[in-house]
C-alpha positions as CSV (number, residue, x, y, z in Angstrom):
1,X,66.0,15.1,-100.2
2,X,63.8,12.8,-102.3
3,X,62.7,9.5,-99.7
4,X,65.2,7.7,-102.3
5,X,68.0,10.1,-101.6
6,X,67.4,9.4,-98.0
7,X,67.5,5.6,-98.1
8,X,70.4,5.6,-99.9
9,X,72.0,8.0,-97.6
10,X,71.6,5.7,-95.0
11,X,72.9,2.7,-96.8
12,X,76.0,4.7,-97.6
13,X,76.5,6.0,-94.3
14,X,80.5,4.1,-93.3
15,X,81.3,3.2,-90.2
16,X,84.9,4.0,-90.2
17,X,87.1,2.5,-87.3
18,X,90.8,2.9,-86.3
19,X,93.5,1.8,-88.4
20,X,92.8,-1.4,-85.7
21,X,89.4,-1.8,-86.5
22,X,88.1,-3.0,-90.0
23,X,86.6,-0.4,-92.0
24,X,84.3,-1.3,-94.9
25,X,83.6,0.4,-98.2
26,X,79.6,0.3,-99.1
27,X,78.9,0.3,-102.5
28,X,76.1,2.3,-104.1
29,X,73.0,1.4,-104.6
30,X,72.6,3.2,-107.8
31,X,76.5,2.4,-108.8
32,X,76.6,0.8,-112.2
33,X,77.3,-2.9,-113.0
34,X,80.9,-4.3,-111.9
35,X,83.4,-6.1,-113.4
36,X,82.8,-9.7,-113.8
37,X,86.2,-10.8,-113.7
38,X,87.1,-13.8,-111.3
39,X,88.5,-12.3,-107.8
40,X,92.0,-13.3,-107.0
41,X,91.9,-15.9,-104.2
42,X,93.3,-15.6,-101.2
43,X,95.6,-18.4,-100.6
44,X,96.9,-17.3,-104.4
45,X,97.4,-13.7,-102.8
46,X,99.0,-15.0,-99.9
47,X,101.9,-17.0,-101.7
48,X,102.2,-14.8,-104.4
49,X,103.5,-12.3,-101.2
50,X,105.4,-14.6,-99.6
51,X,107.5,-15.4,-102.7
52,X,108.2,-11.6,-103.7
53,X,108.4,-10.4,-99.6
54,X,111.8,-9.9,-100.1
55,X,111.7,-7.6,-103.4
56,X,111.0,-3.9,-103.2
57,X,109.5,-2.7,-106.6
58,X,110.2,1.3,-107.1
59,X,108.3,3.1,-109.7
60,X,109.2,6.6,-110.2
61,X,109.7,9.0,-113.3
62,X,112.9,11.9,-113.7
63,X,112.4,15.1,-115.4
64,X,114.6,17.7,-116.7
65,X,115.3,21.3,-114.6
66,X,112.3,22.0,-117.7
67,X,110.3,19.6,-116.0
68,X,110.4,17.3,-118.9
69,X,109.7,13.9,-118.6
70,X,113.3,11.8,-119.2
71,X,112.2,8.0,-121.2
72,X,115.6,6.7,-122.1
73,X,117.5,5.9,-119.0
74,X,119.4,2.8,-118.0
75,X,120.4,0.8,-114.8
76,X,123.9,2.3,-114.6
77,X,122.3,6.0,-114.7
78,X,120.4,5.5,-111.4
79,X,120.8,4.5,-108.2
80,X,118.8,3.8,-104.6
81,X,119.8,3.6,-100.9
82,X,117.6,2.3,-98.5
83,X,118.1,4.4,-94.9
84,X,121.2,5.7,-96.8
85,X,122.8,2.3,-97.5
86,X,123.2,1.7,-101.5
87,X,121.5,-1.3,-102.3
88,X,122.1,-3.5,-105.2
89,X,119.5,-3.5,-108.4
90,X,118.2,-6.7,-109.6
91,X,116.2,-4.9,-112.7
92,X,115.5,-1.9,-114.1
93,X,113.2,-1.2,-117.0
94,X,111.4,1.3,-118.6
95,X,107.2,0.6,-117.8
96,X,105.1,1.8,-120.4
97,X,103.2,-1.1,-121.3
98,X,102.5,-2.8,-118.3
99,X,98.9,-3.0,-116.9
100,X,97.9,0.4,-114.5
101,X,95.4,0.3,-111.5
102,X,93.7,3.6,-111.4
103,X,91.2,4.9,-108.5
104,X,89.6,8.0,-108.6
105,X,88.4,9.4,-105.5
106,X,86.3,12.5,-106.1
107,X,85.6,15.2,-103.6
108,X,81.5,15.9,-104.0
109,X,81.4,17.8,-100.7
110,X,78.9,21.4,-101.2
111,X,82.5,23.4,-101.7
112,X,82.6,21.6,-104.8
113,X,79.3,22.1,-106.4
114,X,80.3,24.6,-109.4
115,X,83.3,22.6,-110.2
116,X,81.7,19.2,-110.3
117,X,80.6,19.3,-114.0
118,X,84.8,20.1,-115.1
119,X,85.3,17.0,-113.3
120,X,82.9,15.0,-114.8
121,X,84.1,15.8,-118.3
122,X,87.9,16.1,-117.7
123,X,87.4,12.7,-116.0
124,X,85.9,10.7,-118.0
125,X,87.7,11.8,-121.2
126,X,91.0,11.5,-119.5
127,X,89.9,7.4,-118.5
128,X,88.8,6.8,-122.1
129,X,92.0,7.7,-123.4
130,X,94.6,6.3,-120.6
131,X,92.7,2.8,-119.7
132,X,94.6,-0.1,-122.3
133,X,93.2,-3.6,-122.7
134,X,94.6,-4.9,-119.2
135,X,94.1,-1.6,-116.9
136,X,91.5,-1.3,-114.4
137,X,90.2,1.6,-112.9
138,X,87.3,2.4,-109.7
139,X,85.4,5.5,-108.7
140,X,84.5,6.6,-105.3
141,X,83.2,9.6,-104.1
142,X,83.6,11.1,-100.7
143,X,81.8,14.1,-98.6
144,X,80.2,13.6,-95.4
145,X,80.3,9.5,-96.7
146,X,82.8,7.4,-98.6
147,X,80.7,5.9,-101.4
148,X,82.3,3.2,-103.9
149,X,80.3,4.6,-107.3
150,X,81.8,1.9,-109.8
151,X,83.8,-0.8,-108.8
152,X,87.1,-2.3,-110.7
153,X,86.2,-2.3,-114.2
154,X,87.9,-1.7,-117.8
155,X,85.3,0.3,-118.9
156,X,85.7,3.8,-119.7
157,X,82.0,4.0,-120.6
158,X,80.9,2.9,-117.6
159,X,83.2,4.8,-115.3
160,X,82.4,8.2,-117.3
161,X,78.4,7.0,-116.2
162,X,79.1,6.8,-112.8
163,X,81.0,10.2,-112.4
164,X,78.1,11.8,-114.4
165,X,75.6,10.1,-111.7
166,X,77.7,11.8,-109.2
167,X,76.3,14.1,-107.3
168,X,77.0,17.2,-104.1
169,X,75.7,15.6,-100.9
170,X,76.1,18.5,-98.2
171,X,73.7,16.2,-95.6
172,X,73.2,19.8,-94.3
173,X,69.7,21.0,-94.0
174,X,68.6,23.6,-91.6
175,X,70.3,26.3,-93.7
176,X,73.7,24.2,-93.2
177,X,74.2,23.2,-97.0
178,X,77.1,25.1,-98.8
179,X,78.6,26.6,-95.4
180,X,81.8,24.9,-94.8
181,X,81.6,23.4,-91.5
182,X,78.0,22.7,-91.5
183,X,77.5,20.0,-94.2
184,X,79.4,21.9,-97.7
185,X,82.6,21.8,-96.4
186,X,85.8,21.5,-94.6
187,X,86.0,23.7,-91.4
188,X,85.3,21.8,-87.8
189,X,81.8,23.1,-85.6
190,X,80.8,22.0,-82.4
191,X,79.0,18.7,-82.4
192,X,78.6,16.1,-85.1
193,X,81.6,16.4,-87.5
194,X,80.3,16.7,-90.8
195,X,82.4,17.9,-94.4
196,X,84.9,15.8,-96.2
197,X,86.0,12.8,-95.4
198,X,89.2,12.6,-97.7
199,X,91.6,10.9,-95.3
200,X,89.5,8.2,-94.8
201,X,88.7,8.1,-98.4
202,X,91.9,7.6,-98.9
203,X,92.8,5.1,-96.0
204,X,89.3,3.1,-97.6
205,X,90.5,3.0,-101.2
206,X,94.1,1.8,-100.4
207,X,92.9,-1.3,-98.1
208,X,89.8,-2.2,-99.3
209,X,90.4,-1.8,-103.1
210,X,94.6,-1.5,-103.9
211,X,96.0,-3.6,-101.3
212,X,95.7,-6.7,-103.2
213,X,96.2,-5.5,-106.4
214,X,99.7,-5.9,-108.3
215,X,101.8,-3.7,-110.5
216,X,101.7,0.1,-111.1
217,X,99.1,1.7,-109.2
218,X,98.0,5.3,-108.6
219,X,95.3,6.9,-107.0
220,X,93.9,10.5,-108.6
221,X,92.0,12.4,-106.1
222,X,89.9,15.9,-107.1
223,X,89.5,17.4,-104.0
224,X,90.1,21.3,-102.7
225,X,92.3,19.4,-100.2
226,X,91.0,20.0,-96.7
227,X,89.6,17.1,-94.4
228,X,86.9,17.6,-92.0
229,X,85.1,15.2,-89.8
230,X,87.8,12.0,-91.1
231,X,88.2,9.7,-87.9
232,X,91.6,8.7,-90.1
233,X,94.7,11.1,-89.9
234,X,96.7,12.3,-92.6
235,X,99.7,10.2,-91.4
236,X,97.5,6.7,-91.1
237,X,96.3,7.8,-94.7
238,X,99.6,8.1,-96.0
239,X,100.7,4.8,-94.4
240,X,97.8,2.8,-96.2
241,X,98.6,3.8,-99.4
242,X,102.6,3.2,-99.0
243,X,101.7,0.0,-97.6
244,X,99.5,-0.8,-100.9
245,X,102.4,0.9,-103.2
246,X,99.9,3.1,-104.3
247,X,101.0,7.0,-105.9
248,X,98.7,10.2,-104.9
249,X,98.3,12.6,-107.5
250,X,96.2,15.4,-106.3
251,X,94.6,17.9,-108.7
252,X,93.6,20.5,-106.8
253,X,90.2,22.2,-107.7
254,X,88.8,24.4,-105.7
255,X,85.6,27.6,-106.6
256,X,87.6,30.2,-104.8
257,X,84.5,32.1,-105.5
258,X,82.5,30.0,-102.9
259,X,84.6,30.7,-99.9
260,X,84.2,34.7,-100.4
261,X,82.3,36.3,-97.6
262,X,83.5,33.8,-94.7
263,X,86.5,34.9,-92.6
264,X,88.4,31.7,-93.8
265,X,89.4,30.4,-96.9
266,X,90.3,26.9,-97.7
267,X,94.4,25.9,-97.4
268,X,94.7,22.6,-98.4
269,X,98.0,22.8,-100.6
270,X,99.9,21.9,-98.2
271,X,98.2,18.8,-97.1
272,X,97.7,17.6,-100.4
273,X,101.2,18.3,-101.0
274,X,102.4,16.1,-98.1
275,X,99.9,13.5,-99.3
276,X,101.3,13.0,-103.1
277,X,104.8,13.2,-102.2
278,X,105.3,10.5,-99.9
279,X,103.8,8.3,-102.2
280,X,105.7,9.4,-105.3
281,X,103.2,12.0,-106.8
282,X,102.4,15.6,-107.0
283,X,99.9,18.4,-106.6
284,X,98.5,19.9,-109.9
285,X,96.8,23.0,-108.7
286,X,94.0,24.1,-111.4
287,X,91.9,26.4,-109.3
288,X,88.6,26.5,-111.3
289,X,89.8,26.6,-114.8
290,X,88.5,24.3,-117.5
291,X,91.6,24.0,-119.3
292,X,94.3,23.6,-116.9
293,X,92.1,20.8,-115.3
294,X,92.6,19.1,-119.1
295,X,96.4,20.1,-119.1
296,X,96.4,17.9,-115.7
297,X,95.0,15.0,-116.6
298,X,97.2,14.8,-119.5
299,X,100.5,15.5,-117.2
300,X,99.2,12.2,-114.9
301,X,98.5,10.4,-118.4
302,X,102.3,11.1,-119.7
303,X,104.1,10.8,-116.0
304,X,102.3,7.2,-116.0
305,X,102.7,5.9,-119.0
306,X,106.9,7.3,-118.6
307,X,107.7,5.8,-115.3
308,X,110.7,3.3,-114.6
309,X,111.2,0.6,-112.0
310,X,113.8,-0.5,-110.4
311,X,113.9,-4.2,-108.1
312,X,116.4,-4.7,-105.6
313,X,116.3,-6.8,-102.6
314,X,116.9,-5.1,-99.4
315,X,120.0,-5.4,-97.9
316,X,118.2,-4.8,-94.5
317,X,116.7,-8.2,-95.0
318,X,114.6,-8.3,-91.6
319,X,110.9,-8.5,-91.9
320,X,109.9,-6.5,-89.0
321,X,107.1,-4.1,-90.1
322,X,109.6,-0.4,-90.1
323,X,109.2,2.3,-92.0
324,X,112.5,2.3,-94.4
325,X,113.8,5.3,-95.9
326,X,114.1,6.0,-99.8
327,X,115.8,8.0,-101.8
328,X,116.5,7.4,-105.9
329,X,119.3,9.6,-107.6
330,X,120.0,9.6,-111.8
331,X,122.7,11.0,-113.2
332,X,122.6,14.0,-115.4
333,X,122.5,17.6,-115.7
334,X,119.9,19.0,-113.2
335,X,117.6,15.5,-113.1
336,X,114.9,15.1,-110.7
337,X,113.3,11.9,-109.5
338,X,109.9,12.2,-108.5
339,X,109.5,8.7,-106.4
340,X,107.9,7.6,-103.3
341,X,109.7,8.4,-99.8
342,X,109.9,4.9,-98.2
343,X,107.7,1.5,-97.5
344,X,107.1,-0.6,-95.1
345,X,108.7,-3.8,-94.6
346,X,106.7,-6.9,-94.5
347,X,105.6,-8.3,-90.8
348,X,107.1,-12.1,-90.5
349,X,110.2,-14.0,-89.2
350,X,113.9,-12.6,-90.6
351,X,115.1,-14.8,-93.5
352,X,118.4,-15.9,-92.6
């Protein structure tokens, strides 16, 4: 590793805490220029919450038993109960124009090395054709560190430069890099925990960067789907991002080839799985293929520019921090709704 390489290492290096502690995203050193745009202030955040505290906002899209995406619904062909009460809708529209938060979160741990490049290119065509005039979009990278590599920006141009200036970082050495476990990827060892840090990528990119953030928001994470050395569990990761409204899509790349010769093999369907749909999203398994990778990105593209939301206020109207149960129902002929499971309610005093 070049004495560069090394410094910036260390710079990058998180200190992740408990979901009690504060955790803090580093930006890179070599990340490309952010956004200029004016940050929201606080006391603007804070009353801009307090007057919607009592609204739930539910995006979601329905598809055919084809899997087709359904665009032409209407209030009285859905409905939503809340812990298995029906509540009442205030709106319901059909979202295609309104402005999207994106965050990618891309798995550069050493399993990933011979798939990095599809990435690369799949990404950044799939940004330059979904980001509109008012969307926004960020890149972070995660391996043995969670490193932000472009901060909020329109840009497609320079989003597609930071995910080509992405690179493996196995922090292995000592014969470690590529062995899974030891630095390239995602099975524990004794001592230091090293591998891929996606829960806490995860947990990072939905307080730091979507909490605050308004609107339709979805997080795409590349990533074979195992975790290893993440001091955040899947369930806190799922948390922050229902708490931030955010949807998981996972696409789920892995080099099969790389895991050949070790008595295990990598199984992190079923994680990712748990991860996307308790926030409204889905796994898109590509393995290693070029193509389906493309045909994935353009599924995301169509599911987000199709979705619907619906407003109601709850009829549970205490503000008293619980997890509250979804579940969203349209009628017709073998419909399904592909939303998030629940959200939290706001901390704060009942309203009467």
């Amino acid at each position: 590793m070049s004495p560069l390489k090394h410094a910036a290492a260390l710079l990058l290096t998180l200190t992740l805490c408990p979901l009690g502690a504060k955790a803090q995203l580093a930006p890179s050193p070599d990340a490309p220029p952010v956004s200029n745009a004016p940050a929201q202030q606080e006391d603007d955040a804070v009353a801009t919450f307090k007057l919607q505290v009592n609204l739930v906002n539910l995006y979601f899209t329905v598809k055919n038993k084809d899997g087709q995406l359904i665009p032409h619904l209407t209030k009285n062909d859905c409905s939503v109960e809340e812990d298995k009460v029906p509540q009442t809708l205030k709106n319901f529209t059909a979202e295609t124009n309104q402005p999207l938060t994106l965050g990618i979160l891309l798995d550069t741990s050493g399993s990933q090395d011979r798939v990095l490049p599809l990435e690369q290119q799949a990404g950044s065509e799939f940004l330059q054709r979904v980001l509109r005039s008012k969307d926004e979009a960020f890149l972070l990278s995660f391996d043995v560190n969670v490193d932000l590599l472009q901060d909020f920006t329109n840009s497609p141009r320079m989003l597609a430069r930071a995910l080509n200036k992405a690179e493996i970082n196995t922090a292995g050495g000592n014969g470690a890099a590529g062995i899974p476990g030891l630095g390239g990827g995602t099975v524990p060892v004794q001592g230091t925990p090293k591998g891929t840090l996606l829960y806490d990528a995860i947990y990072l990119a939905s307080h730091e960067k979507l909490s605050q953030e308004t609107g339709r928001k979805a997080m795409i994470i590349l990533t074979d789907g195992d975790d290893q050395g993440s001091k955040t569990t899947i369930n806190e990761a799922i948390e922050a991002a229902q708490k931030s409204n955010t949807i998981i899509y996972v696409i789920l790349i892995a080099d099969t080839g790389f895991y050949n010769g070790f008595q295990f093999g990598y199984n992190g369907y079923s994680a990712s799985k748990k991860l996307a749909e308790a926030t409204g999203g889905r796994v898109i398994n590509v393995g290693n293929n070029g193509k389906k990778l493309e045909a994935a990105f353009q599924q995301i593209e169509d599911e987000l520019r199709t979705q619907y939301v619906a407003s109601y206020t709850p009829t549970n109207a205490r503000l008293d921090g619980t997890y509250r149960h979804i579940s969203v129902e349209c009628k017709g002929d073998g419909l399904r709704v592909q939303a998030r499971k629940g959200y939290y309610a706001p901390n704060g005093q009942s309203q009467e």
